[in-house]
N, CA, C and O atoms as a GROMACS GRO file, in nm:
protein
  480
    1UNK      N    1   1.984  -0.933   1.520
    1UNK     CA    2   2.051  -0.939   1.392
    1UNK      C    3   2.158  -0.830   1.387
    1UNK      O    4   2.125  -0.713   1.410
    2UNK      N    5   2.270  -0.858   1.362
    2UNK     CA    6   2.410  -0.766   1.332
    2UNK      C    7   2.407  -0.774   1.197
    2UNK      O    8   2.388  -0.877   1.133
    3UNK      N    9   2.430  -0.629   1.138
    3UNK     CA   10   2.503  -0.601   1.012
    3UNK      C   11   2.668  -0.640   1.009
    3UNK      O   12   2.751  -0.572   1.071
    4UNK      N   13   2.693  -0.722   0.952
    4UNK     CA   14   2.867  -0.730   0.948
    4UNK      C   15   2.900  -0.640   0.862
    4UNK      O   16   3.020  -0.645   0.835
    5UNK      N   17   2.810  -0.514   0.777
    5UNK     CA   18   2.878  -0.443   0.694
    5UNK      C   19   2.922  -0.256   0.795
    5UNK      O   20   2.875  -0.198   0.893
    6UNK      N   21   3.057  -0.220   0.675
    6UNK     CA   22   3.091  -0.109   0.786
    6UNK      C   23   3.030   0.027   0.743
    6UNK      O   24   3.034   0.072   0.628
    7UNK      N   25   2.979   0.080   0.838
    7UNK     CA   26   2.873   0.220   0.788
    7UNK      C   27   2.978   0.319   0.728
    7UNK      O   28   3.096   0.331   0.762
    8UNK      N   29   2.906   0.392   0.629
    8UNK     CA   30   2.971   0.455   0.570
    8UNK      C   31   3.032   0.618   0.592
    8UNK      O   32   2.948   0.696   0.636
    9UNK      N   33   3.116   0.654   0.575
    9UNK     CA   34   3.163   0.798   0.670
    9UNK      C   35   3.079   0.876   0.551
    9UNK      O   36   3.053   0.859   0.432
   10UNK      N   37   3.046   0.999   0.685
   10UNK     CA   38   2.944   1.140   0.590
   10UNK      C   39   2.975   1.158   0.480
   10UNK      O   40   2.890   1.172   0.392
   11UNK      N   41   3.160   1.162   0.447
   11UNK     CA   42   3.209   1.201   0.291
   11UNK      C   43   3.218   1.100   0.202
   11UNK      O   44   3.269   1.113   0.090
   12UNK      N   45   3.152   0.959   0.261
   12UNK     CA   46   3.143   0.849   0.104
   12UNK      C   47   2.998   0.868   0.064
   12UNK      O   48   2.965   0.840  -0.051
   13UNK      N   49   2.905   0.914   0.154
   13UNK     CA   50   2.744   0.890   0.132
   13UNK      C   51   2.716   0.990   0.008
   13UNK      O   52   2.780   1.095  -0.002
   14UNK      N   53   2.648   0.966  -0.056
   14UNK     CA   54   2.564   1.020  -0.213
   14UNK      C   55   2.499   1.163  -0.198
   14UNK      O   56   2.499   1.260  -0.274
   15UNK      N   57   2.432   1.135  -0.045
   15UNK     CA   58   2.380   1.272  -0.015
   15UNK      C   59   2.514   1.361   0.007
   15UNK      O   60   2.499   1.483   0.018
   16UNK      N   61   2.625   1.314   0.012
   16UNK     CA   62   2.756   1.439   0.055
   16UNK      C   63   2.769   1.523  -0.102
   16UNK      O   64   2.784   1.646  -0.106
   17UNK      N   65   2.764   1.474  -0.172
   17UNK     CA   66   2.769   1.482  -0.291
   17UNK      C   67   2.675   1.635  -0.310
   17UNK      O   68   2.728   1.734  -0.360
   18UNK      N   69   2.573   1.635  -0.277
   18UNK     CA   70   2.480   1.725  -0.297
   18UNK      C   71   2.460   1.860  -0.221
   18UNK      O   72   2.444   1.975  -0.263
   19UNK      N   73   2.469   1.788  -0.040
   19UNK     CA   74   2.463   1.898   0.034
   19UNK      C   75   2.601   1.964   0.094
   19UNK      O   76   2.602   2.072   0.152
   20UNK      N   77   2.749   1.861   0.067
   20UNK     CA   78   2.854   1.844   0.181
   20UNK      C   79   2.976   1.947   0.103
   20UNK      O   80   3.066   2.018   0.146
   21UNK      N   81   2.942   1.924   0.019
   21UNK     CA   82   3.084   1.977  -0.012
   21UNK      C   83   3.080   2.137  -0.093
   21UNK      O   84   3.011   2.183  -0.184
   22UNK      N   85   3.151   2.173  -0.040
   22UNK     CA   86   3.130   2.379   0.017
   22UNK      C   87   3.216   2.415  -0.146
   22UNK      O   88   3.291   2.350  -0.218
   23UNK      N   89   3.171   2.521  -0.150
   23UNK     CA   90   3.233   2.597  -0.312
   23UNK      C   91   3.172   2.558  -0.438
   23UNK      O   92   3.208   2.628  -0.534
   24UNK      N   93   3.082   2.456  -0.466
   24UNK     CA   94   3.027   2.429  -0.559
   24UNK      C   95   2.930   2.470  -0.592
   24UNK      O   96   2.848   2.451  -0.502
   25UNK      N   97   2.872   2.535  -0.704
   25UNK     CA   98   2.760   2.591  -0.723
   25UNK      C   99   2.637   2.480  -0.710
   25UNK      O  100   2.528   2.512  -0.664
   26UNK      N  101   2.663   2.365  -0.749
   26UNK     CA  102   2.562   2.261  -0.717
   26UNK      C  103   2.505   2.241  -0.605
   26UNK      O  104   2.390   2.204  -0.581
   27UNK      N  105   2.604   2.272  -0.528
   27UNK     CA  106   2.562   2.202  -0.366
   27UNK      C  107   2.496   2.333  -0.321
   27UNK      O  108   2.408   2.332  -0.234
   28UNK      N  109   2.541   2.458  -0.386
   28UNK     CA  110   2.488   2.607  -0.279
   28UNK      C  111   2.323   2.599  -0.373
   28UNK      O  112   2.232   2.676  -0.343
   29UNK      N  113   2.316   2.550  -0.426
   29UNK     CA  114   2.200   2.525  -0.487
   29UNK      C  115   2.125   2.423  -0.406
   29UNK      O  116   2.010   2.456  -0.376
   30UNK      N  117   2.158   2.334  -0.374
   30UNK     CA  118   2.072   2.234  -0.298
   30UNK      C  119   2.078   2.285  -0.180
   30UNK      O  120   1.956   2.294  -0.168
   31UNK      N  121   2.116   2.325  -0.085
   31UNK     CA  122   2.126   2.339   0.024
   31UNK      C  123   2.018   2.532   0.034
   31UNK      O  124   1.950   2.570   0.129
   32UNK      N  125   2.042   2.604  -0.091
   32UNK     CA  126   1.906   2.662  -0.077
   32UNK      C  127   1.768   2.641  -0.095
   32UNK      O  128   1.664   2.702  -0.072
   33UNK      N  129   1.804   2.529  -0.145
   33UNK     CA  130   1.658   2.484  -0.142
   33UNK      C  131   1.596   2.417  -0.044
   33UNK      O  132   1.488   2.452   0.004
   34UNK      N  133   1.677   2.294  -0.002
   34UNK     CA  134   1.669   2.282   0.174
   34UNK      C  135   1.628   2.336   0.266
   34UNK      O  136   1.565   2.284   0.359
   35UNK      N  137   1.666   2.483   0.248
   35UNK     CA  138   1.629   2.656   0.350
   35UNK      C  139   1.498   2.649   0.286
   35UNK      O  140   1.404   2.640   0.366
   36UNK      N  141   1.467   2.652   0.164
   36UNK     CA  142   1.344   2.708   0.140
   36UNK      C  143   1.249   2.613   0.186
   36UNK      O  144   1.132   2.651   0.190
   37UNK      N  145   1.274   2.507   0.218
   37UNK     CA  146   1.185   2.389   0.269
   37UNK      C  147   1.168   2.400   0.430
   37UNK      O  148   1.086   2.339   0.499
   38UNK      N  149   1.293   2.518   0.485
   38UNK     CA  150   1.280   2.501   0.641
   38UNK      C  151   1.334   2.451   0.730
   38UNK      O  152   1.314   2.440   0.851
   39UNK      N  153   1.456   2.399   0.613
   39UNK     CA  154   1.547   2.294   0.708
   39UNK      C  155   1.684   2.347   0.739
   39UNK      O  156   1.762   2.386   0.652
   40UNK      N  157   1.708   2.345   0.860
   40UNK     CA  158   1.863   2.386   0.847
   40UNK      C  159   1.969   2.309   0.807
   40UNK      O  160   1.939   2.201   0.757
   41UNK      N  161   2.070   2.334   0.814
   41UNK     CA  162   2.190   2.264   0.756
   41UNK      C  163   2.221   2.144   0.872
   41UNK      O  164   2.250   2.031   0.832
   42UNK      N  165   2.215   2.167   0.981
   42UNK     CA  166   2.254   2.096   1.090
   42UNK      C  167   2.162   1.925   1.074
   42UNK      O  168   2.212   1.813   1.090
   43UNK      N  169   2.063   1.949   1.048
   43UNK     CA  170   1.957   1.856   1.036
   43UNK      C  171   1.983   1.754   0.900
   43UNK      O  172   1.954   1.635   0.892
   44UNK      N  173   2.047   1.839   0.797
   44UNK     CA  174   2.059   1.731   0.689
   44UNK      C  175   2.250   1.692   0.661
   44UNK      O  176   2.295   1.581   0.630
   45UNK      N  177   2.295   1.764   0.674
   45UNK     CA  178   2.444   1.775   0.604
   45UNK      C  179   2.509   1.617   0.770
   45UNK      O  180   2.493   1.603   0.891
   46UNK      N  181   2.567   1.558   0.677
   46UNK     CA  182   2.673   1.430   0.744
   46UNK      C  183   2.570   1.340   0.739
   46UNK      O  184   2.611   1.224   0.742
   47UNK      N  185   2.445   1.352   0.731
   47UNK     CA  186   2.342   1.218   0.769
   47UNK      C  187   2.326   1.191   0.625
   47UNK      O  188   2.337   1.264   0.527
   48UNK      N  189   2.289   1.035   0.644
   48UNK     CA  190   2.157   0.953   0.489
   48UNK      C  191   2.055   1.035   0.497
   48UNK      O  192   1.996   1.085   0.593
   49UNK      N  193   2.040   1.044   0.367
   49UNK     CA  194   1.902   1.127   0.355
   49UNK      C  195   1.835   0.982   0.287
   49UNK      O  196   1.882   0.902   0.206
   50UNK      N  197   1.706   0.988   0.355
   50UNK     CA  198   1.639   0.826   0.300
   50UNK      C  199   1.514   0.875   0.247
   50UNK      O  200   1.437   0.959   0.294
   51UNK      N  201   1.509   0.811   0.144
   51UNK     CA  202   1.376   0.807   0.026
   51UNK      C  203   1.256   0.763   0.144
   51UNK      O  204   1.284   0.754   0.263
   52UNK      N  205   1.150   0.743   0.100
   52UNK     CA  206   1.040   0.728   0.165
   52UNK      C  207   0.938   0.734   0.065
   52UNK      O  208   0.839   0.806   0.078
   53UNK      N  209   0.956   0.667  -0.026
   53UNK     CA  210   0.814   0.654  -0.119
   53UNK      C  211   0.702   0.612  -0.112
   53UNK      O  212   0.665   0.499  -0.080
   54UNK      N  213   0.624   0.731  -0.151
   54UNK     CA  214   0.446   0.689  -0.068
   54UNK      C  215   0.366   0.685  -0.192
   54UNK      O  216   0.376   0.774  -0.276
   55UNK      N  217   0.280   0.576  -0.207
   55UNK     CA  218   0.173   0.583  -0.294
   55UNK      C  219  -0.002   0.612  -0.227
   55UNK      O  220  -0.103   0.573  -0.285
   56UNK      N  221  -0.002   0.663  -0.141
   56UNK     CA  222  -0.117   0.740  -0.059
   56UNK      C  223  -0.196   0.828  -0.173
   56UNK      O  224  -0.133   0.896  -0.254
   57UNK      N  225  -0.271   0.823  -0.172
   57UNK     CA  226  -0.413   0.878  -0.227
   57UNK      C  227  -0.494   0.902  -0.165
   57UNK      O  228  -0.497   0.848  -0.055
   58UNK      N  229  -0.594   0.988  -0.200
   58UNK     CA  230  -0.694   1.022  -0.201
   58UNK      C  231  -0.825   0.906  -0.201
   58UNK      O  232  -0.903   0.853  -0.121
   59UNK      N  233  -0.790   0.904  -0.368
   59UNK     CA  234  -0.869   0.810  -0.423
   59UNK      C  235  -0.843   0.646  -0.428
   59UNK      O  236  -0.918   0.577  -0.496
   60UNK      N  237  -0.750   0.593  -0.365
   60UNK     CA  238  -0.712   0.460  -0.366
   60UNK      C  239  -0.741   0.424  -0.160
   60UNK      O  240  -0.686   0.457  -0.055
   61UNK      N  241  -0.866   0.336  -0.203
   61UNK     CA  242  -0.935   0.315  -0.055
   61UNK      C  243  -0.796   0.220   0.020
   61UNK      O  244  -0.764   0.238   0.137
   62UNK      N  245  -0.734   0.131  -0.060
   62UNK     CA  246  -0.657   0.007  -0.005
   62UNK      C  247  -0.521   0.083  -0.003
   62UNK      O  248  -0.424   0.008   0.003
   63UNK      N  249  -0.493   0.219  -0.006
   63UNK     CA  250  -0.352   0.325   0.014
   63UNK      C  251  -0.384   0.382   0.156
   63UNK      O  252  -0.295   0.428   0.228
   64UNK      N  253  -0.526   0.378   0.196
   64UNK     CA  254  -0.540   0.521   0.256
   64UNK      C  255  -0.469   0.560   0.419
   64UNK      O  256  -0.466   0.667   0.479
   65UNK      N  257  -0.413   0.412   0.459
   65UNK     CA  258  -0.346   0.399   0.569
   65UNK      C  259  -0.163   0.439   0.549
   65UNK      O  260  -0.090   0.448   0.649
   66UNK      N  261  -0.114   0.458   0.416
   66UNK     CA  262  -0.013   0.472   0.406
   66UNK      C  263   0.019   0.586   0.428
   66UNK      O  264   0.141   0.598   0.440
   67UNK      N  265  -0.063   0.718   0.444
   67UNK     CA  266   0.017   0.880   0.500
   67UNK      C  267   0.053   0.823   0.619
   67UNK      O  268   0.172   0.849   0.641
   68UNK      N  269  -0.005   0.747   0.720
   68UNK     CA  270   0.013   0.789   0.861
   68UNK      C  271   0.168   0.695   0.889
   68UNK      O  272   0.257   0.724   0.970
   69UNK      N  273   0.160   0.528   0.753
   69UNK     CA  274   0.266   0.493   0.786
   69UNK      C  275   0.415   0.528   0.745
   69UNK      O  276   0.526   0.489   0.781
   70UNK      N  277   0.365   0.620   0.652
   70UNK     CA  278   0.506   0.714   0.602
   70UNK      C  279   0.561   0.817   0.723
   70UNK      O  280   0.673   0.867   0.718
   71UNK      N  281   0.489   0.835   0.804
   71UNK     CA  282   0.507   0.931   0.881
   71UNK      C  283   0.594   0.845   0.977
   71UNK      O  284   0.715   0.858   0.992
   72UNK      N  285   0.517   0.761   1.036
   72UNK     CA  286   0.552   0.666   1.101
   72UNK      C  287   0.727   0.649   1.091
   72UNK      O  288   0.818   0.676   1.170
   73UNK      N  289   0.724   0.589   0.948
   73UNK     CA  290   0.863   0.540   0.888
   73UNK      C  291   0.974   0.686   0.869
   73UNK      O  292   1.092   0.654   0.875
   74UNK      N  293   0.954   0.807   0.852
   74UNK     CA  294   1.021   0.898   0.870
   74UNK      C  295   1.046   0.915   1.012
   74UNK      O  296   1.166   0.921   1.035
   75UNK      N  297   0.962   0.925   1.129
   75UNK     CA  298   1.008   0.932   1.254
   75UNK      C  299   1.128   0.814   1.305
   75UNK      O  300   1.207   0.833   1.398
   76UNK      N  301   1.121   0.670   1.208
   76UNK     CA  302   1.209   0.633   1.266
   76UNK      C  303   1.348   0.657   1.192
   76UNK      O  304   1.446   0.614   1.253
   77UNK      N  305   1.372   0.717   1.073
   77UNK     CA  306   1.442   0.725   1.053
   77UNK      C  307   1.525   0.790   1.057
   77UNK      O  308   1.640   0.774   1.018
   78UNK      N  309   1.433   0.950   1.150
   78UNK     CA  310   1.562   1.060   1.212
   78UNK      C  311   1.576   1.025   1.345
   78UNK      O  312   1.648   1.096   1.415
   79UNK      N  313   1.505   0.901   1.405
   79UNK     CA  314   1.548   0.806   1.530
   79UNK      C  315   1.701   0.762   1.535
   79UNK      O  316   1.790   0.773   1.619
   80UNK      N  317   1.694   0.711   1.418
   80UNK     CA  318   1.832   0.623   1.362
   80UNK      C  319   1.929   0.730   1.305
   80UNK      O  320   2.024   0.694   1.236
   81UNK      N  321   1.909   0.841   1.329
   81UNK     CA  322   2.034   0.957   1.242
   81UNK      C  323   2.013   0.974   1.098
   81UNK      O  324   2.111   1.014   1.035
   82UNK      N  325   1.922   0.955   1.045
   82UNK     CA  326   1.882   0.999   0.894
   82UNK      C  327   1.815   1.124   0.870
   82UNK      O  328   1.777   1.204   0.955
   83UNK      N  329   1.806   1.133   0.748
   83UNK     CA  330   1.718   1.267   0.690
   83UNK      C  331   1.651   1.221   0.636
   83UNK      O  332   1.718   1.165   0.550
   84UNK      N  333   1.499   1.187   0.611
   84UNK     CA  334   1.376   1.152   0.556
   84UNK      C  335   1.376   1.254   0.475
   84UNK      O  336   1.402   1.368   0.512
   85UNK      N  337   1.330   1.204   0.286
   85UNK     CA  338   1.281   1.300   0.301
   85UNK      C  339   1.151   1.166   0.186
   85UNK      O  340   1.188   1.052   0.158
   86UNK      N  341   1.023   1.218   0.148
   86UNK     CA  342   0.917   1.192   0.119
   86UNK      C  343   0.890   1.179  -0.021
   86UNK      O  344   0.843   1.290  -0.045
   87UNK      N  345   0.890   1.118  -0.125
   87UNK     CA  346   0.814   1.118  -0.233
   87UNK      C  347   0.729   1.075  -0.300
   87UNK      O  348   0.735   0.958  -0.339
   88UNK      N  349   0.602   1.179  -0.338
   88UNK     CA  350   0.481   1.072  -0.406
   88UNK      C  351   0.546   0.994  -0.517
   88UNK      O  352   0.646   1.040  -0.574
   89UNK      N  353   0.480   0.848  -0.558
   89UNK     CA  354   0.463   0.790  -0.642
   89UNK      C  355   0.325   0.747  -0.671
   89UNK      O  356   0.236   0.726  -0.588
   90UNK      N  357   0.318   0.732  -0.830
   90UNK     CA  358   0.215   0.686  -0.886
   90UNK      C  359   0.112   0.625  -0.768
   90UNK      O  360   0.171   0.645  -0.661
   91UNK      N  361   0.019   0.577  -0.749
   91UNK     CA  362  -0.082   0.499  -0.633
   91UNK      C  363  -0.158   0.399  -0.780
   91UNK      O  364  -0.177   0.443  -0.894
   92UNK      N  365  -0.182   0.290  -0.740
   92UNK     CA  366  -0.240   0.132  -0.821
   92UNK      C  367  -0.340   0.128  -0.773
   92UNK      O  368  -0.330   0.095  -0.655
   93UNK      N  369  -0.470   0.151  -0.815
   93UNK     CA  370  -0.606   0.076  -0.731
   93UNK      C  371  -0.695   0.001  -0.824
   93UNK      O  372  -0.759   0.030  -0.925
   94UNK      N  373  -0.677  -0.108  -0.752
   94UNK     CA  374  -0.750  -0.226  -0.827
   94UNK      C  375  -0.951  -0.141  -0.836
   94UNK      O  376  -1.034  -0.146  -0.927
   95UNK      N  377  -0.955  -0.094  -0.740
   95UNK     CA  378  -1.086  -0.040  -0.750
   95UNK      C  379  -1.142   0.051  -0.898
   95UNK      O  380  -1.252   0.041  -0.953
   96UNK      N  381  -1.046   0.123  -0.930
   96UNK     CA  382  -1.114   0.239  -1.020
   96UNK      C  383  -1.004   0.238  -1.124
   96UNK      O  384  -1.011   0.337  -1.197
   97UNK      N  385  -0.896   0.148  -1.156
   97UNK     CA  386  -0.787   0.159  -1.263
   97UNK      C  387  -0.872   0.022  -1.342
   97UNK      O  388  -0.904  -0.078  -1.277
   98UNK      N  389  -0.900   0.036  -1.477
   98UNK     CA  390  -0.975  -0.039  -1.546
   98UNK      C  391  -0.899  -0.128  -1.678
   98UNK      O  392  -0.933  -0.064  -1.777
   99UNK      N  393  -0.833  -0.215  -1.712
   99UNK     CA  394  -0.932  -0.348  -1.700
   99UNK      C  395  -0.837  -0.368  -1.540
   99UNK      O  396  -0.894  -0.379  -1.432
  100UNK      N  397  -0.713  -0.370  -1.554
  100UNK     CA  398  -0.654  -0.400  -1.460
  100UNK      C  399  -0.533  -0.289  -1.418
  100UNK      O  400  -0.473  -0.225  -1.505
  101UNK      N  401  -0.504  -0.275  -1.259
  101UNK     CA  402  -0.370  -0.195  -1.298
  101UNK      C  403  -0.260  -0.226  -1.309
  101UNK      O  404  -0.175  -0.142  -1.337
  102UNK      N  405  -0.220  -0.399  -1.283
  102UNK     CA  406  -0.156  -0.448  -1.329
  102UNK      C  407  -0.095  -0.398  -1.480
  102UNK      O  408   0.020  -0.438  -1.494
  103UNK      N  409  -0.133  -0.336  -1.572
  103UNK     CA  410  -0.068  -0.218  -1.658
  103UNK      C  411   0.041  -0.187  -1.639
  103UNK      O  412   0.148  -0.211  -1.694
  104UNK      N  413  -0.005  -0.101  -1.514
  104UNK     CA  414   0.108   0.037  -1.480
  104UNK      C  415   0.171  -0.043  -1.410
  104UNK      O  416   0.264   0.027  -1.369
  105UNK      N  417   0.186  -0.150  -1.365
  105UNK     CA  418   0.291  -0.217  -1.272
  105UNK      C  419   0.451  -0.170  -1.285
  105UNK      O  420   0.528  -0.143  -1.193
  106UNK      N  421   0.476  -0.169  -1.429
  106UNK     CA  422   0.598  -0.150  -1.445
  106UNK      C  423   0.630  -0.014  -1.469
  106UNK      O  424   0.749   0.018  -1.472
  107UNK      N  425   0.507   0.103  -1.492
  107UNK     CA  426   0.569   0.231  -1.504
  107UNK      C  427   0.573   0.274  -1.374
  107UNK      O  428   0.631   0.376  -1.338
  108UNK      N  429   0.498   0.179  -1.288
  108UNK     CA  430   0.528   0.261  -1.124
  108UNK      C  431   0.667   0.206  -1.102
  108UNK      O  432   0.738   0.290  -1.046
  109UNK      N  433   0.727   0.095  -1.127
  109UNK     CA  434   0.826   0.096  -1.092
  109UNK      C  435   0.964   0.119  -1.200
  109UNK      O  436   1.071   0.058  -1.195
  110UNK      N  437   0.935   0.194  -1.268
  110UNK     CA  438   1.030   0.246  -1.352
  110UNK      C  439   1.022   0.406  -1.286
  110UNK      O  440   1.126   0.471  -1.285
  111UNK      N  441   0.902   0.464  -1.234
  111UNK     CA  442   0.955   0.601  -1.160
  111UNK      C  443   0.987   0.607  -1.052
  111UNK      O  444   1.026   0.715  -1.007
  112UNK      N  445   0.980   0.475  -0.958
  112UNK     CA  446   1.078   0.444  -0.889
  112UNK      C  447   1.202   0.431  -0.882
  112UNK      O  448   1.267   0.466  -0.784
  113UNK      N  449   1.259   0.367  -1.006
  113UNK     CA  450   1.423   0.335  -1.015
  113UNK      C  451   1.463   0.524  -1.070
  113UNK      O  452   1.564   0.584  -1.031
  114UNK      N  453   1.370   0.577  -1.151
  114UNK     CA  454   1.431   0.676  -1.172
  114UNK      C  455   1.426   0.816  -1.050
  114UNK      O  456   1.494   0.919  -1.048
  115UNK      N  457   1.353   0.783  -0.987
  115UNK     CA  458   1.313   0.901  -0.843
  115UNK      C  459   1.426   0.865  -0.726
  115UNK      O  460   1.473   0.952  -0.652
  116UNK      N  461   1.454   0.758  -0.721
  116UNK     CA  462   1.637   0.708  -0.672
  116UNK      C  463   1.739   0.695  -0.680
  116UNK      O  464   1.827   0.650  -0.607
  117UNK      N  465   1.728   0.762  -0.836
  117UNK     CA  466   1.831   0.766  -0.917
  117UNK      C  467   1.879   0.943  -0.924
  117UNK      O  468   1.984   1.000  -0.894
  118UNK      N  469   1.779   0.982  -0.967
  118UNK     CA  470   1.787   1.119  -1.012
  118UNK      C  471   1.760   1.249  -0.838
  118UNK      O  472   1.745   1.370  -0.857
  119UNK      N  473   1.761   1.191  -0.694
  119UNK     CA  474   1.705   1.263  -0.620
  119UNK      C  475   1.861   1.183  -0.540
  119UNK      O  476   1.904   1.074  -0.580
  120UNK      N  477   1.958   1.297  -0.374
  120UNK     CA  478   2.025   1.257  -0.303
  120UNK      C  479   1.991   1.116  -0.257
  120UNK      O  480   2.063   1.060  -0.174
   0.00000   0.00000   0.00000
């Protein structure tokens, strides 16, 4: 399968916005925080930084395989030239969420649209 679409240069991507562009107090702000996480500049600045939302638990028996496949899915994505980076979301378990969690269906995915919205 070919993408016919054309990849986008470091200075159109969303993450440039945050980490790329030098003199802004915004960006010297993100990019210390980056440090404080351990990361150098080399590793995140020109690449996608890609979401990776995990609903892994503890307590949700039918999640409990998803740490290893988040991991999984971050290795391939600094395979491919990205920056992973990881965020919990809410976890649904039909086991111990009572009557149903069908409930929260839509607040898990309303802190989804907003954790993609509001994060590089």
């Amino acid at each position: 399968m070919t993408d016919s679409r054309e990849r986008l240069s470091a200075e159109e991507l969303r993450s440039h916005q945050w980490y790329g562009t030098e003199g802004q107090l915004r960006t010297w702000s993100h990019n210390a925080r980056m440090r404080q996480l351990g990361y150098e500049a080399e590793e995140y600045r020109g690449r996608p930084v890609i979401a990776v939302l995990n609903t892994w638990s503890d307590i949700n028996p039918c999640h409990v395989h998803l740490r290893e496949r988040a991991e999984a899915v971050k290795r391939g994505v600094w395979q491919a030239g990205g920056f992973p980076l990881e965020f919990p979301v809410a976890t649904l378990s039909e086991t111990y969420q009572k009557p149903t969690p069908m409930l929260y269906r839509n607040l898990l995915a309303m802190e989804t649209e907003e954790l993609l919205r509001s994060y590089p």
